[in-house]
N, C-alpha and C positions, 0 to 999 in steps of 0.2 A: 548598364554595367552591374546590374543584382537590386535585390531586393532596397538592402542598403544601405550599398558601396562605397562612399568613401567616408561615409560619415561614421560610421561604424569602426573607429580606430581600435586596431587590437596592439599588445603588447607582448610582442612574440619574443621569446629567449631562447638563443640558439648556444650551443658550446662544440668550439672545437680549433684548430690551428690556422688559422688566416700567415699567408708566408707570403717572402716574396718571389717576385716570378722575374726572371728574366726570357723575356718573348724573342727566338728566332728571326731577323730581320730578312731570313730569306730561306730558301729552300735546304735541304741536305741534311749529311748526318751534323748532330750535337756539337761533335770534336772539331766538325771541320767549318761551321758558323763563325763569323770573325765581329757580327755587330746583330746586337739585342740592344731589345727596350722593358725597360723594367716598368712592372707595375705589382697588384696586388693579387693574388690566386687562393683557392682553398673553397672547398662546395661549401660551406656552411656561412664565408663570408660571402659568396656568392648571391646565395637566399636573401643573408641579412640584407645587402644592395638593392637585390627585387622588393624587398617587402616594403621597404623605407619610399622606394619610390612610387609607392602606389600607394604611399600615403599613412602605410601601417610603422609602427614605433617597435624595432626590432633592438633588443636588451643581446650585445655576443657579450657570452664567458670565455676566457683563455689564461694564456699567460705569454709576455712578450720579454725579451734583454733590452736594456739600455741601448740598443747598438742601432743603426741609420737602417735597416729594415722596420726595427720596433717601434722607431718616430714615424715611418714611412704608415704603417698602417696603424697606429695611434689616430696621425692625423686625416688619414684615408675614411677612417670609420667616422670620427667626427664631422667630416665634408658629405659623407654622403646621409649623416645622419642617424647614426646608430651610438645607440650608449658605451658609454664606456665605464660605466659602473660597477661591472664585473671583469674589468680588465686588470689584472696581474702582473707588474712593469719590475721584473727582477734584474738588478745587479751581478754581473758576473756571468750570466748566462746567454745560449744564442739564440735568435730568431730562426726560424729555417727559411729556407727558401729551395724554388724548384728553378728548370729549366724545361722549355718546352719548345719544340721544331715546330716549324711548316710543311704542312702538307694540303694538297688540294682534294688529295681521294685517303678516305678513314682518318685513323685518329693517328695525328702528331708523336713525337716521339718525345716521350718524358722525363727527364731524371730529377729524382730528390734526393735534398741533403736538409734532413729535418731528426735523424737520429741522435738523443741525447737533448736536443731542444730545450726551449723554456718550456713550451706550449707541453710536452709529451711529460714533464713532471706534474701537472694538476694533481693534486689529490682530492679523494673522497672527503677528509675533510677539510678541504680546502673549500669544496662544494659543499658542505655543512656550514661553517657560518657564513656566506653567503645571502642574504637580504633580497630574497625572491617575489617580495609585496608587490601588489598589480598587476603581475604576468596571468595573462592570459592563455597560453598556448606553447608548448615546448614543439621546436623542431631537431632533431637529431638525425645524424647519417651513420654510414657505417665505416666512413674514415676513420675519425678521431679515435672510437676504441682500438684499430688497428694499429694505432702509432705505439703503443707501447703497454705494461698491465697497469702501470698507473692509469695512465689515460681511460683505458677501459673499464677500472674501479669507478673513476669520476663521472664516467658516464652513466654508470650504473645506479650511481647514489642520486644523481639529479634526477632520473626516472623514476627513482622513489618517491623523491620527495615532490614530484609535477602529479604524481598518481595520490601522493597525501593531500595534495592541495585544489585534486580532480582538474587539473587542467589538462586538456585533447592533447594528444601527443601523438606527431603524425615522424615518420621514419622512412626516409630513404635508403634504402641498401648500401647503395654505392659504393661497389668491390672494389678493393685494393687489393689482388691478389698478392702483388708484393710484399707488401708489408706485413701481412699474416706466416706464420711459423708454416704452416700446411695448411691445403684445401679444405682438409675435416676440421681442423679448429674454428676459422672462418667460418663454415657453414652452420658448425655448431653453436657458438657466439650470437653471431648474426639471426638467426630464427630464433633465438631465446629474446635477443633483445624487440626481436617484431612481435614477440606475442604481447609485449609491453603495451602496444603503438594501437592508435585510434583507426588512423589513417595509414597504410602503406603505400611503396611507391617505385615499385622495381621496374628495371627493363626485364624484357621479355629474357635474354641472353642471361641476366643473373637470376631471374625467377626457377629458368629451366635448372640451372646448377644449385641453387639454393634447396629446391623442392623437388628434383626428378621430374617434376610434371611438363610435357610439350607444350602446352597450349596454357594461352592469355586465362583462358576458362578453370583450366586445371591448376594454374600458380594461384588464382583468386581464390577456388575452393579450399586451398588447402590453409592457406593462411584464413577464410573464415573459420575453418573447423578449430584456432588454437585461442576464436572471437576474435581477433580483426574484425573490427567493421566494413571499414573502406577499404579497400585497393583499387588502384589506378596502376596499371602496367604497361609502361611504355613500351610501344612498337615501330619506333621511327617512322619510316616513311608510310608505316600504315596505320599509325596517329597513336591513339590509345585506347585499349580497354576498361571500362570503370565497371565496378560491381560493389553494391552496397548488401551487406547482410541480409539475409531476407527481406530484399529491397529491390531496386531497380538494379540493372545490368546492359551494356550496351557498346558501342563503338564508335569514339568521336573520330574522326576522320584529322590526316594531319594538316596542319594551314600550309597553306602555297607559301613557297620562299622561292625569291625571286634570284640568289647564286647563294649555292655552300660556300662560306668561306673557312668555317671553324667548327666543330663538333663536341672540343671543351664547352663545360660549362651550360649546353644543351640542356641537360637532366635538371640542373641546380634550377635555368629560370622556370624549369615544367614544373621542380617543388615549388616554387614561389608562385605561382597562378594559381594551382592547386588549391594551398592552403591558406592562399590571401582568400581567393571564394568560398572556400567554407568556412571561415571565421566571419566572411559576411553575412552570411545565409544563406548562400545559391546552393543549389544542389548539386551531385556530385556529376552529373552530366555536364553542367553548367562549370563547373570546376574544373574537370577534363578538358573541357573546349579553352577555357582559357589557360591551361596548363601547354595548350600545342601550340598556340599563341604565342606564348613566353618562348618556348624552346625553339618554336620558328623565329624568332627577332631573334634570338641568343647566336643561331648556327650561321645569321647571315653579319656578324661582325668578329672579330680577328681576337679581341680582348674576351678575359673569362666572365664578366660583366659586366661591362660600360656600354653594350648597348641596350641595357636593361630598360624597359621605357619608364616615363610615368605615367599616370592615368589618365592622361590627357592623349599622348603619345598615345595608350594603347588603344584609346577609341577610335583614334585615325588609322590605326592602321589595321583595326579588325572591318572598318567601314571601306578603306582600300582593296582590301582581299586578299593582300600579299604582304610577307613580310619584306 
């Protein structure tokens, strides 16, 4: 499981809008669904779930309301083990939350209601006094700046101050084209914030629109030339590309899954394998592998991550050969 795996606990701090989710009980459109089951949604509490469970101490920033979503994922984070030390419990304000359909073939059909939120007023200095001691490792997406300009100030000033305090800082893209004003601000935003980033971690579909570049080869090159070190560029069924800066470069193949059931939440557990391995020491090949790992267990259960394993779980089932 790496050099050395679990003993090697990092303290990973993530920021961004953990909501809640009411899940489609059955096929069809949104409007015409009559019975959901609710749980907890959002890529970043996503991560936080994978990291916890393999062992690592993941630190989420947000802000939640008083209201039966905000206890919902208060005590969600606390069950699966995540701090709540940087959580922000406002009076007066709401939780968001999403809706999301069933489907068997592509991606589900989404709606949010997270505009005006608690989570979307964070500010920069909110993120200033803030008690960052012991973190290890900042993970960020490209949600949360999407939610709103607060949001994206706050995300800005934590990156400052993770690059003051030299901790890696790996970034996942993960396009909301929705919630962005226009295509060109998004792209524009978004590649400023990855020239931040230790680690990146794009699908191949947002790499192409991000960078113009076709290929796994040409999205890596272009983000080393702004220093990115790492990229890892998801290719679904054809696993993933890893390239290290003037370094190694290659092709992990994706794990066998044994039925699609879900394709939410995919990317989130491929961040979590990813950056759980290289805050161990494995290398980025070795981090790739288990990033397809993750995102293979991820796509074969129906929840955004509750089948997250732990590292116990993960040994059995990289030794099975299937998720």
């Amino acid at each position: 499981m790496g050099k050395e795996g679990a003993s090697k606990k990092m303290k990973f701090l993530l920021m961004g809008e953990p909501m809640g989710l009411f899940m489609a009980n059955g096929p069809g459109p949104l409007s015409q669904v009559n019975s959901f089951s609710s749980s907890i949604a959002g890529a970043e509490y996503n991560v936080a779930v994978g990291l916890s469970r393999l062992g690592h101490q993941p630190l989420y920033c947000t802000r939640l309301g008083f209201d039966p979503f905000g206890e919902k994922i208060l005590q969600s984070l606390r069950e699966n083990g995540i701090s709540t030390r940087l959580v922000i419990q406002v009076p007066g304000e709401l939780t968001g939350f999403m809706m999301k359909g069933t489907t068997q073939q592509g991606d589900p059909d989404i709606a949010y209601y997270r505009q005006n939120s608690a989570a979307s007023r964070l500010t920069a200095h909110q993120v200033d006094t803030m008690d960052l001691s012991g973190c290890g490792w900042l993970h960020v997406t490209g949600v949360f700046p999407a939610v709103s300009k607060s949001a994206l100030g706050a995300v800005k000033r934590l990156i400052s101050r993770a690059k003051a305090l030299e901790l890696p800082i790996s970034f996942d893209p993960n396009l909301r084209p929705q919630l962005w004003e226009s295509r060109e601000i998004m792209v524009s935003v978004l590649n400023s914030l990855a020239e931040g980033a230790n680690t990146l971690l794009p699908g191949i579909s947002e790499g192409e629109l991000l960078t113009g570049e076709s290929t796994p080869q040409g999205v890596a090159g272009f983000y080393h030339r702004r220093g990115v070190k790492n990229v890892v560029v998801k290719l679904g069924k054809e696993g993933a590309f890893y390239s290290e800066k003037d370094g190694e470069s290659g092709l992990s193949p994706a794990f066998p899954v044994r039925k699609l059931v879900d394709t939410v939440g995919a990317g989130d557990g491929f961040a979590a394998g990813v950056i759980s391995a290289l805050a161990e020491g494995e290398s980025l090949q070795e981090a790739a592998f288990r990033g397809n790992v993750l995102g293979a267990v991820q796509v074969a259960h129906k929840s955004d991550n509750e089948g997250l394993p732990t590292r116990e779980a993960l040994a059995k089932i990289i030794l099975a050969g299937t998720a």
